[in-house]
C-alpha positions, 0 to 999 in steps of 0.5 A, a space after each residue: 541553560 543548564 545541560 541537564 535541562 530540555 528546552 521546552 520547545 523538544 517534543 519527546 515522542 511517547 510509546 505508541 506515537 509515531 514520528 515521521 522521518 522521510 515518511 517513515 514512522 519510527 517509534 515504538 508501538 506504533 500501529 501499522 494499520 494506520 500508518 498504511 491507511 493513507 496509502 490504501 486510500 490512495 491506490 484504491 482511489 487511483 485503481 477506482 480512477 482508472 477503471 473508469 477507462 476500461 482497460 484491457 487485461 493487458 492495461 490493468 496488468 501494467 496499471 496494477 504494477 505501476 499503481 500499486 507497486 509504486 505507491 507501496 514500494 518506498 514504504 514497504 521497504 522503509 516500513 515493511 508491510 504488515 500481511 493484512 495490508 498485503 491481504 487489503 492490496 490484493 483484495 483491491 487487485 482483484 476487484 479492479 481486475 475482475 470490475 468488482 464482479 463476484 463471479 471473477 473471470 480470470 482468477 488471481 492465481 492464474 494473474 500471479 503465475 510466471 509469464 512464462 506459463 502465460 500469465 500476465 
């Protein structure tokens, strides 16, 4: 086989293709927004999940850190997370939080303050 020579089996990627590498997707323009599609399904099938159980405040502050930092950590850091998919997070955030109410009890702002200065 002659060095110069690919075998017909390598797929090299085109710009705009993503490769996944340890669920990363490396490759050049490559659009965030699909990449973190799969996983906004998931932490808004999973906060729909447990809504159903009608958690207290206290409940949804310990769901919404397990569910939704721990399905978006590994890829934020690998991926990094583009401002609109923070914006979609924290729209799923605030509706599990508040039980799709338009008229929020409890405003996020007073939810992301330290806890020292009582928030959860």
């Amino acid at each position: 086989m002659n060095p110069t020579h690919l075998s017909p089996s390598v797929h090299i990627a085109c710009n705009g293709e993503p490769v996944c590498m340890l669920r990363a997707y490396l490759g050049n323009n490559v659009g965030q927004l699909g990449i973190w599609s799969p996983t906004l399904d998931r932490v808004d099938a999973s906060l729909r999940q447990w809504s159903k159980s009608h958690p207290t405040y206290d409940g949804k502050c310990l769901i919404t850190n397990m569910v939704v930092g721990g399905m978006t950590q590994y890829l934020t850091c690998v991926q990094g997370m583009p401002i609109e998919i923070e914006q979609a997070l924290t729209k799923c955030i605030q509706q599990f939080i508040n039980d799709d109410s338009p008229v929020p009890m409890i405003g996020l702002p007073v939810f992301q303050q330290a806890i020292s200065k009582g928030s959860k």
